[in-house]
N, C-alpha and C positions, 0 to 999 in steps of 0.2 A: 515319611519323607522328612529331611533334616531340612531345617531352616540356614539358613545363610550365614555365612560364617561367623561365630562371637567367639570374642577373645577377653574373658575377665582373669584378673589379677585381684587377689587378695590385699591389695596394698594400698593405701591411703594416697591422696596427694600432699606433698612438701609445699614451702612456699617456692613460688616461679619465678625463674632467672630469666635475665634477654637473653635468652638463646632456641635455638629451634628444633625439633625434630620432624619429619614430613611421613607421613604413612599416604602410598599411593599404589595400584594397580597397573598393570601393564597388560596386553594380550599376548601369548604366547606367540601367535603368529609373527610379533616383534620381534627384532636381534635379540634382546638382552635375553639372559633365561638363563638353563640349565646346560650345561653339555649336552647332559641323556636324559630324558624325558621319561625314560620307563617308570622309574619310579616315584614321577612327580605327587602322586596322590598317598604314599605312603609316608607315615607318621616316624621319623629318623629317632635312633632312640639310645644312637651313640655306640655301637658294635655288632649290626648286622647285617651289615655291606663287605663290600671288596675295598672299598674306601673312593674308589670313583664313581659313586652313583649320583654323588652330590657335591659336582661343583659346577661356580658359574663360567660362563665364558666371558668373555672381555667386553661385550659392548657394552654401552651406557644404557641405562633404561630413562625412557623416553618419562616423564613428571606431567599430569593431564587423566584425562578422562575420556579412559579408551571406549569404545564402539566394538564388542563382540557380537557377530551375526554366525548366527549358530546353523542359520539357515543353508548358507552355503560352504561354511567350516565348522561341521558338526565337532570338531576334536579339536577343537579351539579351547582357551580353557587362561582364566588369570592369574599373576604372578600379584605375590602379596610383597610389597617391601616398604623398608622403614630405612630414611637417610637423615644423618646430622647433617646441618647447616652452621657452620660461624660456633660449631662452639669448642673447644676448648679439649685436647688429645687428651683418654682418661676417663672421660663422661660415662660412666656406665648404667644401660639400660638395665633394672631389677624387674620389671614388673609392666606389664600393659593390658590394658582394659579397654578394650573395644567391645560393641554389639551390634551385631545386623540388624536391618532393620529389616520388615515382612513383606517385601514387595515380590519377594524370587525367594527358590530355595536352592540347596547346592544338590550336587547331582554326587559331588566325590570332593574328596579334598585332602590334602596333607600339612602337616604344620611339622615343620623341623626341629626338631626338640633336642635332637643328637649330634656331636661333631661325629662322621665317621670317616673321615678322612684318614686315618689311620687302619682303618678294616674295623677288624676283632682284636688288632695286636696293640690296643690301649687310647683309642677314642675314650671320649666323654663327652656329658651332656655340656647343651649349649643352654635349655632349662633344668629346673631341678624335676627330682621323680614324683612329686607331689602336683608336678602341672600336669592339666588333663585335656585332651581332645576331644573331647564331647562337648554337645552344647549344655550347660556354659563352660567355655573353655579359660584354663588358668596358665599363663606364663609367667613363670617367678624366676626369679635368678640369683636372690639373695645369696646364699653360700654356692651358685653355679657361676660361670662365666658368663651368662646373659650376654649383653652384644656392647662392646666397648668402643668408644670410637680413640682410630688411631690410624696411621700413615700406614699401615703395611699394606702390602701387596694383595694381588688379587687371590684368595683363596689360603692365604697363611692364616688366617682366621677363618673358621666354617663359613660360607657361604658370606665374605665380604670381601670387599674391594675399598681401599684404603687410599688408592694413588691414581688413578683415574682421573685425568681433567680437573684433579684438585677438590672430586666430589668421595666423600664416605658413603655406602651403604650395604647395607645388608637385605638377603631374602629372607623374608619369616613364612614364606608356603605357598601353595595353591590352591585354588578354587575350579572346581566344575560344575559349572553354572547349569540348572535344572534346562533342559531343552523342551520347552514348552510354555505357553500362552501366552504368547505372540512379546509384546514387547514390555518391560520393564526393566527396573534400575537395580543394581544390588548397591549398599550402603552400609560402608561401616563409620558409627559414629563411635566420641570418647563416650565410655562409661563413666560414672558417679568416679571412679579412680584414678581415672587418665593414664599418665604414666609417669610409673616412679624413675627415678636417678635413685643410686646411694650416695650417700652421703648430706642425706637432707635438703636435699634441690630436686626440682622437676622442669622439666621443658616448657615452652609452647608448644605445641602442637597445630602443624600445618596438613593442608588438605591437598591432593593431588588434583582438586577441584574447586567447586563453589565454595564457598564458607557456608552455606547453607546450613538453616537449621531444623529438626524435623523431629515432629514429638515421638518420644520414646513408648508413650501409651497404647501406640498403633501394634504394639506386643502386650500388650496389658501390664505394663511393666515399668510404669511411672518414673521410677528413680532412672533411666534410660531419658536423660533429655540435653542432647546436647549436640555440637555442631559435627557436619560429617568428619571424618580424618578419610578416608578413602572411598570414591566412588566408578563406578562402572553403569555402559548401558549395553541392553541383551538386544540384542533378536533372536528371538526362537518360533519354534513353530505354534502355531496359531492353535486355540482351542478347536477341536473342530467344528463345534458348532458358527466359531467366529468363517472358519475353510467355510464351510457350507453357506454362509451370507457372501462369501466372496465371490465364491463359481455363479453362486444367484447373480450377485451383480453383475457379475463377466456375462453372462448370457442375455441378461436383460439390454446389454448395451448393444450387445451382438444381432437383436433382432430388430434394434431401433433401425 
């Protein structure tokens, strides 16, 4: 069973500028998302689509800390994105380093690694081929295109929107949240790396949530200690032994 999604970058932190970056979650069941949702779990790898299997639609995604009930939207499932704020057309993302924390595990997930907007007939990656989707996962962008903030339109860059309400952002993937034992949080905090810029600067980093902080040792993995960047809460279904104290209690109250 995979753990929850982490995101490491090989990359050190720069010294940090005022300006911001947000990493936050969405519910699918929300407007913003995908077109086509077939292939939302599958990892893009820059040439082996039709070229519309991955674009977004036009609404805004909703900045906060969604509520997935699995219980009665079992095919429910999060959207991962990453938006500048206030800073400066040019900015480009090389490198991000997140880690889950142990609370949930993922059930399925995809991280977009590929422009395929083009098909077969000459896409390219959006990370370089040395990033990997496994836990622990690496997004690098140094000699790739990585995610640049700038005015264009929706979808002229792989999965970003540029002109929107005067807001940039990009999707970096999906999560399918493990359906089972009853309720918990999934949590992506910065790693020891956070996330690089080129050119010798690095963001803040903002949360779609609390600023909360939560030790990274709860993985046994010490160098892991730092504030969320994206959080989400589950409901799924109950261990069964937790079902089984339930129907008890439903019955007991039934013969009062």
């Amino acid at each position: 069973m995979k753990k929850i999604l982490g995101i490491l970058a090989g990359l050190a932190l720069a010294s940090a500028v005022n300006a911001d970056v947000r990493f936050f979650f969405t519910s699918s069941l929300d407007a913003a998302g995908l077109t086509d949702t077939t292939h939302a779990f599958n990892d893009t790898d820059g040439g082996q689509t039709d070229g519309a299997s991955y674009l977004l639609n036009d609404d805004l995604p909703t900045v906060g800390v969604p509520t997935l009930d699995l219980v009665t939207n079992p095919d429910a499932f999060l959207y991962l994105w990453l938006e500048f704020e206030a800073e400066p057309n040019g900015r480009k993302v090389q490198g991000i380093n997140l880690v889950g924390n142990d609370q949930g595990n993922d059930a399925d997930r995809g991280i977009y690694l590929g422009d395929d907007t083009l098909g077969d007939t000459g896409s390219k990656l959006r990370w370089e081929t040395s990033s990997k989707t496994t836990d622990p996962m690496t997004l690098v962008g140094v000699s790739a295109p990585g995610i640049v903030n700038t005015n264009k339109a929706n979808n002229v860059n792989f999965l970003y929107n540029g002109i929107k309400n005067g807001r940039h952002y990009a999707l970096l993937g999906a999560i399918k949240p493990l359906n089972e034992g009853g309720e918990y949080d999934i949590r992506l905090g910065l790693g020891k790396n956070g996330v690089s810029y080129a050119n010798n600067v690095a963001p803040n980093v903002k949360t779609g949530g609390d600023e909360e902080q939560w030790n990274g040792a709860v993985r046994d993995e010490p160098d892991y200690y730092w504030s969320t960047a994206a959080d989400a809460h589950i409901i799924a279904v109950p261990e069964p032994v937790s079902m089984l104290l339930l129907a008890l209690a439903g019955l007991a109250l039934r013969r009062r």
